[in-house]
C-alpha positions as protocol buffer text, in pm:
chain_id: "A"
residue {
  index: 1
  type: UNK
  ca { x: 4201 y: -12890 z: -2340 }
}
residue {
  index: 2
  type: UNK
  ca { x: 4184 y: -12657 z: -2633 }
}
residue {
  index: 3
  type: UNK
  ca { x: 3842 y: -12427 z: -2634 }
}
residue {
  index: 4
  type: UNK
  ca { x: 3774 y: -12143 z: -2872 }
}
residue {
  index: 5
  type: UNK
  ca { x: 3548 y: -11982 z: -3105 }
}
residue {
  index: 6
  type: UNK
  ca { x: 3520 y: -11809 z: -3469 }
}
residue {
  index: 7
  type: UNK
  ca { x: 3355 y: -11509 z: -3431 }
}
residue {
  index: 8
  type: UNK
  ca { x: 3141 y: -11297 z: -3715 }
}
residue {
  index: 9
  type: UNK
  ca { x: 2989 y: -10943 z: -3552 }
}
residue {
  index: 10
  type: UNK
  ca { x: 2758 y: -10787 z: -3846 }
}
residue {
  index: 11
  type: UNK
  ca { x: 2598 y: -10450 z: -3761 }
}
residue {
  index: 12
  type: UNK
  ca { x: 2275 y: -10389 z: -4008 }
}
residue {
  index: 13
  type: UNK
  ca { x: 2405 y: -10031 z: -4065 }
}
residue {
  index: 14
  type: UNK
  ca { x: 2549 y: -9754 z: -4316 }
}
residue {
  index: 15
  type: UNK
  ca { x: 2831 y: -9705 z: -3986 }
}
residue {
  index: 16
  type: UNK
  ca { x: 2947 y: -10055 z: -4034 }
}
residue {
  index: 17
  type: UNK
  ca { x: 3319 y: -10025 z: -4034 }
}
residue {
  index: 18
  type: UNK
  ca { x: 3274 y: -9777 z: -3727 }
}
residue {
  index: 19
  type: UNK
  ca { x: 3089 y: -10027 z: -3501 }
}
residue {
  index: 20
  type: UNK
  ca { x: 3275 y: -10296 z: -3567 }
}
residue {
  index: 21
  type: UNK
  ca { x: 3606 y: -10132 z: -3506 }
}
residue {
  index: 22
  type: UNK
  ca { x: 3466 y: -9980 z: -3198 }
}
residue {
  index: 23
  type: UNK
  ca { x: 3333 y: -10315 z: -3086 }
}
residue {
  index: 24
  type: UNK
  ca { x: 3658 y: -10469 z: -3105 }
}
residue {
  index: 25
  type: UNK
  ca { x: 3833 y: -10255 z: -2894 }
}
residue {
  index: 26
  type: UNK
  ca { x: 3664 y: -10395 z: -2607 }
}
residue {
  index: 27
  type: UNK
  ca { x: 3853 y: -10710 z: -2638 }
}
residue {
  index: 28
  type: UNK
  ca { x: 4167 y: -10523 z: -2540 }
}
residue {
  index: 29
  type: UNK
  ca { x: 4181 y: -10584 z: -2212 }
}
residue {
  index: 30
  type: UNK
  ca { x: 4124 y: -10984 z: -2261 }
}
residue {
  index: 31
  type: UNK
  ca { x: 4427 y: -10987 z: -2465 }
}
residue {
  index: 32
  type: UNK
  ca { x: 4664 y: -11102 z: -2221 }
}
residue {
  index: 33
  type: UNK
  ca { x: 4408 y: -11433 z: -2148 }
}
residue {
  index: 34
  type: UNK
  ca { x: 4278 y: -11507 z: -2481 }
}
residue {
  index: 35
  type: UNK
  ca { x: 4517 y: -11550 z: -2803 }
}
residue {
  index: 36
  type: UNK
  ca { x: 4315 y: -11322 z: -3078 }
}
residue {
  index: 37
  type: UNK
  ca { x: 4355 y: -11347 z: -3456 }
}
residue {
  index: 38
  type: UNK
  ca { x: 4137 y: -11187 z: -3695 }
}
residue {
  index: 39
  type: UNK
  ca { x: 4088 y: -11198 z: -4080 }
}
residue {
  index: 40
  type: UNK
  ca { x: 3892 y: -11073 z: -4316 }
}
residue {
  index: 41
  type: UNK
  ca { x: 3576 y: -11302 z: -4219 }
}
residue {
  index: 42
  type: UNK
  ca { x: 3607 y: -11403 z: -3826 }
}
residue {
  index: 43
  type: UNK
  ca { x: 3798 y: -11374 z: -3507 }
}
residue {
  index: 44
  type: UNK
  ca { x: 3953 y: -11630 z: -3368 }
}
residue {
  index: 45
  type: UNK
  ca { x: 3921 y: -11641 z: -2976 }
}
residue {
  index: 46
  type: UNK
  ca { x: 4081 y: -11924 z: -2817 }
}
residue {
  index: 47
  type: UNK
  ca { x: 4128 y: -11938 z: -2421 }
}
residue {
  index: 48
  type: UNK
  ca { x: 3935 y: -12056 z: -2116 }
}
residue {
  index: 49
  type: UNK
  ca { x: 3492 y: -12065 z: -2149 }
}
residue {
  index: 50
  type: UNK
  ca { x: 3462 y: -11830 z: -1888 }
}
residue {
  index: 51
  type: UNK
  ca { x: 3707 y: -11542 z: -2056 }
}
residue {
  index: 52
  type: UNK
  ca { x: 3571 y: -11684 z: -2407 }
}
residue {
  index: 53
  type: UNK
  ca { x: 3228 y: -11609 z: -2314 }
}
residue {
  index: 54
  type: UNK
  ca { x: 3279 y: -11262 z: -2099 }
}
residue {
  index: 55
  type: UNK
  ca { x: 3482 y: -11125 z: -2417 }
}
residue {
  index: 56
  type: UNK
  ca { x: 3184 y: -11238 z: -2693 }
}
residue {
  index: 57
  type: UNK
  ca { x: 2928 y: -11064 z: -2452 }
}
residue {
  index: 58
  type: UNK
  ca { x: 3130 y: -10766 z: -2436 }
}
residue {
  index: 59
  type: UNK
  ca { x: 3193 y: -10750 z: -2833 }
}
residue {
  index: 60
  type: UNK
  ca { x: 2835 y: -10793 z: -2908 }
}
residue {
  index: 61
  type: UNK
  ca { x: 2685 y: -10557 z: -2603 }
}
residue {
  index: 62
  type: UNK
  ca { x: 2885 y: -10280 z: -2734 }
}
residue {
  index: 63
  type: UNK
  ca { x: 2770 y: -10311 z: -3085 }
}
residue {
  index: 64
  type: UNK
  ca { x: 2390 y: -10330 z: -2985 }
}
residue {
  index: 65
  type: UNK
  ca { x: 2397 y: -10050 z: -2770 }
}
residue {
  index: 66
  type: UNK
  ca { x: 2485 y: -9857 z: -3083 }
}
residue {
  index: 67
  type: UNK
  ca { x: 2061 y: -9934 z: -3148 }
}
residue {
  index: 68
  type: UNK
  ca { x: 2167 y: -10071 z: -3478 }
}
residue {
  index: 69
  type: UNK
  ca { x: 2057 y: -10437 z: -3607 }
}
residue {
  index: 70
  type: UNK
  ca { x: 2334 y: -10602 z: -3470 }
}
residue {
  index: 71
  type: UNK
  ca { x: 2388 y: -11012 z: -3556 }
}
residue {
  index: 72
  type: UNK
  ca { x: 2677 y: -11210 z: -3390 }
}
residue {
  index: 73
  type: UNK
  ca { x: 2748 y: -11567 z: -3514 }
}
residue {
  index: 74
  type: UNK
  ca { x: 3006 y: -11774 z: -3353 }
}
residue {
  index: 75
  type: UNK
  ca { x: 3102 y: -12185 z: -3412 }
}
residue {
  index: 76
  type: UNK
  ca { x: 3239 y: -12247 z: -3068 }
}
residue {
  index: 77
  type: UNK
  ca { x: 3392 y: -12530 z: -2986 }
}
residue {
  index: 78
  type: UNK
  ca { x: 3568 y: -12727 z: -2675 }
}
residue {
  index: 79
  type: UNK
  ca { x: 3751 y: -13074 z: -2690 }
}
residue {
  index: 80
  type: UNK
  ca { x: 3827 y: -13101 z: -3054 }
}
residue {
  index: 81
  type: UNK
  ca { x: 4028 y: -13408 z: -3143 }
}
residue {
  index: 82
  type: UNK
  ca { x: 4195 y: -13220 z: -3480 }
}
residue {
  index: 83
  type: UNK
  ca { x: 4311 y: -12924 z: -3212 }
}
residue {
  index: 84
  type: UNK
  ca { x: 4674 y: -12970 z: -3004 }
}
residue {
  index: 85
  type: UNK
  ca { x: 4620 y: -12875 z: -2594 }
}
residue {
  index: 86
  type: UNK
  ca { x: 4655 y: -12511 z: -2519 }
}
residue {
  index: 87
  type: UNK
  ca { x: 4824 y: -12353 z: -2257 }
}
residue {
  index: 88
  type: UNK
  ca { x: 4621 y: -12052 z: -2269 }
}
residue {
  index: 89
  type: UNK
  ca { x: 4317 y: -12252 z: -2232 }
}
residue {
  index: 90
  type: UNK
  ca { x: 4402 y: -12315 z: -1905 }
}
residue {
  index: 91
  type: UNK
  ca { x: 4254 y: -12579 z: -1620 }
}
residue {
  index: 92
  type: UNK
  ca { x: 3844 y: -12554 z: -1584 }
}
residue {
  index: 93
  type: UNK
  ca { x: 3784 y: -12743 z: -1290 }
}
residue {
  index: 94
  type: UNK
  ca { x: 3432 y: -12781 z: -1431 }
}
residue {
  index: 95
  type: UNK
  ca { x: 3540 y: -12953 z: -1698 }
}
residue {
  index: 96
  type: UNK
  ca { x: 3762 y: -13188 z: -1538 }
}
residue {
  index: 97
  type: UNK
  ca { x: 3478 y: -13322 z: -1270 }
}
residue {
  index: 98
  type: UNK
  ca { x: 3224 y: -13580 z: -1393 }
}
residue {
  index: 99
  type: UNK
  ca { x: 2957 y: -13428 z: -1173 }
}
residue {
  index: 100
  type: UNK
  ca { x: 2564 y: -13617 z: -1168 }
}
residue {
  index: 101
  type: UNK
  ca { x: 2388 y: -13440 z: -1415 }
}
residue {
  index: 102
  type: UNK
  ca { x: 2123 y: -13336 z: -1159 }
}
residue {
  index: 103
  type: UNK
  ca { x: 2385 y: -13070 z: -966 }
}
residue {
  index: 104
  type: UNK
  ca { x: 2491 y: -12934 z: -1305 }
}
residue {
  index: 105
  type: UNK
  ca { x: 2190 y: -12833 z: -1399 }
}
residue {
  index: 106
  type: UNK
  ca { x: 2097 y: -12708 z: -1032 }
}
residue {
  index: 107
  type: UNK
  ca { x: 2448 y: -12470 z: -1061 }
}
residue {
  index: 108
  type: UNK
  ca { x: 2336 y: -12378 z: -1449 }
}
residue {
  index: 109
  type: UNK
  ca { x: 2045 y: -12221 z: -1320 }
}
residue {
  index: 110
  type: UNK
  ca { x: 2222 y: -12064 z: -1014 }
}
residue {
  index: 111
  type: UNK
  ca { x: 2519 y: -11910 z: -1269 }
}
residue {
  index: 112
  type: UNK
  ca { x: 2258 y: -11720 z: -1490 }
}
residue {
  index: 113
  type: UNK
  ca { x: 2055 y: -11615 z: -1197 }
}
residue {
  index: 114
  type: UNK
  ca { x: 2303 y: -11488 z: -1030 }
}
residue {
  index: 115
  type: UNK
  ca { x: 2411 y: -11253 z: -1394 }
}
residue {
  index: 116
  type: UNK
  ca { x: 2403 y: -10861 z: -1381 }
}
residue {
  index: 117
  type: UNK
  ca { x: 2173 y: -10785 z: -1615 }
}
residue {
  index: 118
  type: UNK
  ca { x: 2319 y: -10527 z: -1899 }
}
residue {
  index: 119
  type: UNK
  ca { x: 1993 y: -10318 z: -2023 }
}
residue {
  index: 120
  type: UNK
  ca { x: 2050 y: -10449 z: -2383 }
}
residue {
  index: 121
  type: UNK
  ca { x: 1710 y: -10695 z: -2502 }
}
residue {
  index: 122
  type: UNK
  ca { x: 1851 y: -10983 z: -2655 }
}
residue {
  index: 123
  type: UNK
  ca { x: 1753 y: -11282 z: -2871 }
}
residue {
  index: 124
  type: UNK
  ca { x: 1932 y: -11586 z: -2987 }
}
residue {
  index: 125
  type: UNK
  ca { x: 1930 y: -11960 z: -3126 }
}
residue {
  index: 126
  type: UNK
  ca { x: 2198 y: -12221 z: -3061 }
}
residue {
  index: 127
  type: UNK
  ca { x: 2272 y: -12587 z: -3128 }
}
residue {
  index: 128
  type: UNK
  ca { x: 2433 y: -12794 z: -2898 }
}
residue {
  index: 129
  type: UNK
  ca { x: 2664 y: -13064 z: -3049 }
}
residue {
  index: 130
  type: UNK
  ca { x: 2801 y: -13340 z: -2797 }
}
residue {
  index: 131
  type: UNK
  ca { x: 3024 y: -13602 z: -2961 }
}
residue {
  index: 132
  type: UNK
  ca { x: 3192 y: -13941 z: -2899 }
}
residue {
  index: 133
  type: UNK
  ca { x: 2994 y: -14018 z: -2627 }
}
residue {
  index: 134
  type: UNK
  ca { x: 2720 y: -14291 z: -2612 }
}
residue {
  index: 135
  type: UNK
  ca { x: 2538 y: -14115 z: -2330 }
}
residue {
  index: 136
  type: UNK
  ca { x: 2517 y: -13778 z: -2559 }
}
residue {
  index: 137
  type: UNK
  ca { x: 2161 y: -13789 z: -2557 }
}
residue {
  index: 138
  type: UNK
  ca { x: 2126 y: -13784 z: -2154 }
}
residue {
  index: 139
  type: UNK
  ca { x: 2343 y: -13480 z: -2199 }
}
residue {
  index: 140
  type: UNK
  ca { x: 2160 y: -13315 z: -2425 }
}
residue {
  index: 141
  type: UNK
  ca { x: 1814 y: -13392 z: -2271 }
}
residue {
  index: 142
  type: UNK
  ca { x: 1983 y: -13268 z: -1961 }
}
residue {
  index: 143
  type: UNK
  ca { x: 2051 y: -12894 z: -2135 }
}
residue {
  index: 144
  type: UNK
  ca { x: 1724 y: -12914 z: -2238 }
}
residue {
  index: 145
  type: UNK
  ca { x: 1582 y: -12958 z: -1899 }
}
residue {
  index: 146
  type: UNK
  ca { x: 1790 y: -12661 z: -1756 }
}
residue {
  index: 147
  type: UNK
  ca { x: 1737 y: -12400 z: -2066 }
}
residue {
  index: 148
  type: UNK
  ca { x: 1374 y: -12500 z: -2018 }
}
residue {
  index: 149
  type: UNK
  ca { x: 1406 y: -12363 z: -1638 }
}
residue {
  index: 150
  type: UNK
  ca { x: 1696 y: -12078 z: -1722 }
}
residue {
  index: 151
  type: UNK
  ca { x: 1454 y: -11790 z: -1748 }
}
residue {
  index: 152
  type: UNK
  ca { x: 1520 y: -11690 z: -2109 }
}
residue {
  index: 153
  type: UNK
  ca { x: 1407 y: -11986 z: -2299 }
}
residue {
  index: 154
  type: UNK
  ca { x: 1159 y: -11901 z: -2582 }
}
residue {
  index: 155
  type: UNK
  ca { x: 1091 y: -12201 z: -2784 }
}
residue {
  index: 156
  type: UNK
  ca { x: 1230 y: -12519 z: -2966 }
}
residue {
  index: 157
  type: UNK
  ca { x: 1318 y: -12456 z: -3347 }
}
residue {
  index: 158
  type: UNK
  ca { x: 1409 y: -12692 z: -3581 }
}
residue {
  index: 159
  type: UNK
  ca { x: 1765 y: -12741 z: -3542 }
}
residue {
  index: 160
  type: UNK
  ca { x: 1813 y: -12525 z: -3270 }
}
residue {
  index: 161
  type: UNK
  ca { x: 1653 y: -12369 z: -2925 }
}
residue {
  index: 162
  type: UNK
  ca { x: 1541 y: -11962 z: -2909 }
}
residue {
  index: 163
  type: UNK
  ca { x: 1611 y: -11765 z: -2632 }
}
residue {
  index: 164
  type: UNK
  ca { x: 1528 y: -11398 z: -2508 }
}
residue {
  index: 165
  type: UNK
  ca { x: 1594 y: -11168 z: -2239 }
}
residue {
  index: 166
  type: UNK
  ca { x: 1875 y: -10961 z: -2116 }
}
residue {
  index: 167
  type: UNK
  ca { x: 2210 y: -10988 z: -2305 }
}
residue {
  index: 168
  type: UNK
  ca { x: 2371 y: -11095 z: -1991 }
}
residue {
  index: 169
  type: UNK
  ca { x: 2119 y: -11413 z: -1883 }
}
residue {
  index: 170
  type: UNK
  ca { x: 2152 y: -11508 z: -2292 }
}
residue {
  index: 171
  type: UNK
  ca { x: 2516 y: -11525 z: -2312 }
}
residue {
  index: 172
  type: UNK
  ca { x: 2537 y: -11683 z: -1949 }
}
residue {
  index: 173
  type: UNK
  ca { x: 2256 y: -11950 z: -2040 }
}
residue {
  index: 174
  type: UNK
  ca { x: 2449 y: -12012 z: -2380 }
}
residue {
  index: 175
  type: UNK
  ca { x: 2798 y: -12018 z: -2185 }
}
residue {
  index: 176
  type: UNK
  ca { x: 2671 y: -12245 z: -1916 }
}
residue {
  index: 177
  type: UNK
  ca { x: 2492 y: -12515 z: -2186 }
}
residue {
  index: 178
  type: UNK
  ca { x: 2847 y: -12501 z: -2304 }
}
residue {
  index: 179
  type: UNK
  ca { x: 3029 y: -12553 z: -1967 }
}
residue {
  index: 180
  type: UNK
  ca { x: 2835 y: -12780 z: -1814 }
}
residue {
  index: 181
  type: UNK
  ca { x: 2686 y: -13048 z: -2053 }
}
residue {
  index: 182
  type: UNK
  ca { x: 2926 y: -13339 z: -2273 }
}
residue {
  index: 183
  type: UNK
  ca { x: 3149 y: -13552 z: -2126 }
}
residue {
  index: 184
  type: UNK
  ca { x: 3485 y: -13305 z: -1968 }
}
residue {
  index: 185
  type: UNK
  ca { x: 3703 y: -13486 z: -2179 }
}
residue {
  index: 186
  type: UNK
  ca { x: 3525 y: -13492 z: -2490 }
}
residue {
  index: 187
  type: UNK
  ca { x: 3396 y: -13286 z: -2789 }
}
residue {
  index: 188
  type: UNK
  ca { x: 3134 y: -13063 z: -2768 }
}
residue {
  index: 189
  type: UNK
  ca { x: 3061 y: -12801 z: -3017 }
}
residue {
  index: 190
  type: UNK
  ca { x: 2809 y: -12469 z: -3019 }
}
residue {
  index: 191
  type: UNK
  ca { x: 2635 y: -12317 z: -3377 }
}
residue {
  index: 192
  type: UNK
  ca { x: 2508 y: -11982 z: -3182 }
}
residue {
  index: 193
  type: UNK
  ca { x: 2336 y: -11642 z: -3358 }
}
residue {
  index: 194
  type: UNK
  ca { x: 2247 y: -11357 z: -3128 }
}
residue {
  index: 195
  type: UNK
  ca { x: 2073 y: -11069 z: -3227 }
}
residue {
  index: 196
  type: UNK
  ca { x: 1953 y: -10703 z: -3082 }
}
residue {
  index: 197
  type: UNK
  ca { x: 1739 y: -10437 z: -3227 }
}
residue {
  index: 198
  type: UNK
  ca { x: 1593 y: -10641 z: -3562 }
}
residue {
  index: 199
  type: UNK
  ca { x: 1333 y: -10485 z: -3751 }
}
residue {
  index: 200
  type: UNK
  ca { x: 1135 y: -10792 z: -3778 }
}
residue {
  index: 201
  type: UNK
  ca { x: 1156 y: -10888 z: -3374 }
}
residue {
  index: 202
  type: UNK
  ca { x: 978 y: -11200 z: -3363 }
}
């Protein structure tokens, strides 16, 4: 199953060019399990959730402990019928199991729990986008019930859900809404924009 992301990383600062290059180097070591291409408006990452995820958190952490406004916006996506298979991408067990919807929410909760926490304050909205399935909505009201219960839910949005805490319990409550909800074999698709140190924290 193909699974990847576009990435945008935009620090609110004079230093731009400096924190992003910085930033990136921190995806070096994930180069051998992700395939990485970059251009002048996103990166590319395209590998397994769990390495997906790890290397966002580690591109955006970096940035925001700079202090700067920093702003990462990723389309993520997992399933996609216009995408060939990837080797790269690996087997996720997760997503090959059509578990009751009861125990993936009960090891949701458990995964971001169980997160080291990173010292950077964090805040983000998502979408979650589960197609060709006619049981989409159980899914979704399923993530609902779990970010609900995750420990950094804020509030419902239009469009989208709010979350706050720790960098590490955000990106592991986004990752796991990503892992464990849609059918395994079908589409399911994340709009996500994290953010550290704004000016106008909400």
């Amino acid at each position: 199953m193909f699974s990847g992301a576009q990435v945008s990383l935009y620090p609110m600062s004079d230093n731009f060019v400096g924190i992003i290059l910085d930033a990136v180097k921190v995806l070096d070591p994930y180069r051998d399990r992700l395939r990485i291409e970059t251009d002048d408006i996103s990166t590319l990452l395209v590998g397994p959730p769990d390495i997906l995820f790890a290397a966002m958190h580690d591109l955006f952490v970096s940035a925001a402990k700079t202090g700067e406004h920093c702003v990462l916006s990723a389309a993520i996506s997992r399933g996609c019928p216009g995408e060939p298979d990837d080797a790269i991408c690996g087997v996720n067990p997760s997503l090959g199991q059509a578990e009751p919807l009861a125990e993936r929410i009960t090891a949701a909760l458990a995964a971001v729990e169980t997160t080291a926490e990173t010292g950077q304050p964090t805040a983000a909205q998502f979408s979650l986008y589960v197609m060709g399935t006619g049981t989409h909505m159980d899914e979704i009201y399923g993530c609902i019930d779990f970010l609900k219960r995750s420990g950094t839910f804020d509030r419902a949005k239009n469009f989208c859900t709010r979350l706050s805490g720790d960098a590490g319990a955000v990106f592991a409550t986004i990752h796991e809404a990503f892992y464990r909800f849609g059918d395994p074999e079908g589409h399911v698709t994340l709009d996500v924009t994290v953010s550290a140190n704004s000016p106008t924290k909400a």
